[in-house]
N, C-alpha and C positions, 0 to 999 in steps of 0.2 A: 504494500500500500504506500503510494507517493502523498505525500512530499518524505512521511516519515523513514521509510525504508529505500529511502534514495539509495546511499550508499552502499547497500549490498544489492542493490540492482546493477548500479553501476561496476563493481568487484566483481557481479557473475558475467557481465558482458564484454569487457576488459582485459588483457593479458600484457605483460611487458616484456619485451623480447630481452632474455637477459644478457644476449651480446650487444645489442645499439643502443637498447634502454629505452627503447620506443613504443610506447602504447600502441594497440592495436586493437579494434571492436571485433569482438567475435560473431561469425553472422549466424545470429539465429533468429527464430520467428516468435513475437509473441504476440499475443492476445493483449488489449488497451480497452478496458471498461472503464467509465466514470463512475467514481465513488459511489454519485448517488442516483443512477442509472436503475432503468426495470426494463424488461418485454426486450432486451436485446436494442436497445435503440443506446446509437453512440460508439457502439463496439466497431473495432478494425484491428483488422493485422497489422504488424510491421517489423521489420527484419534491421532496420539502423533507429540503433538505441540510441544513439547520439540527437536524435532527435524530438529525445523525450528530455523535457523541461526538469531541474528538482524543485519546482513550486509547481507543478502538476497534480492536480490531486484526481488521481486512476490509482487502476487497481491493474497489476500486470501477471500475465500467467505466460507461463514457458506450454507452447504450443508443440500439439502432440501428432506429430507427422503421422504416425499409422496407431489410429487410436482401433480399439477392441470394438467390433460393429456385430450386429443383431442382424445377420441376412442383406448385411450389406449397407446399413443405416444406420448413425450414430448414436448416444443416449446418454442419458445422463440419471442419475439419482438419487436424490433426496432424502434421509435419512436426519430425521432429528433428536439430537441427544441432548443429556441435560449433563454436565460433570459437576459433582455436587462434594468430590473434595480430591486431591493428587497423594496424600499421604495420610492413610491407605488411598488408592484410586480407586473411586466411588463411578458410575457411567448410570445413565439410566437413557435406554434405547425407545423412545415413542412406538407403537406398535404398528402404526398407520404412518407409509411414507408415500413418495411420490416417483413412477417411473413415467419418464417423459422420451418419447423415439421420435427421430425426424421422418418425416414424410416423403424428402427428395434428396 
């Protein structure tokens, strides 16, 4: 999440060559949602991170080139849980969740 986790955005997309000492963007693909975005409106790929602002307030995911498909169709699912303590780790899993497939 931008602005706050700039810098480890910026560290996973970055390498320094350690003989010329020269930064280098690694190209990869991610997903740019806006923080306070719904119904997929706003979202786009992009592959140069240099073009993402750190006063940007998005949400950025590492985009999954060959994701797991249902007959050929993407999906995703919903699962809502409660954590209710880390020591001991306490989880309480809702019994009603949401499976959502794309259409095309």
């Amino acid at each position: 999440m931008l602005p706050h986790d700039f810098k480890d955005f910026w560290d996973e997309t970055h390498q320094m060559d350690p003989k010329t000492g020269k930064i280098s963007e690694n190209k990869r693909t991610f997903i740019v949602k806006p923080e306070d975005g719904c119904q997929g409106k706003g979202i786009y790929l992009t592959n140069k991170a240099d073009e993402i602002k750190p006063s940007d307030h998005i949400v950025i995911q590492k985009y999954m080139h060959k994701p797991h498909l249902i007959e050929g169709f993407k999906y995703d699912l919903r699962v809502y849980v409660f954590v209710n303590g880390i020591n001991p780790l306490r989880v309480y899993v809702y019994k009603d969740g949401l499976a959502r497939f794309a259409t095309e």
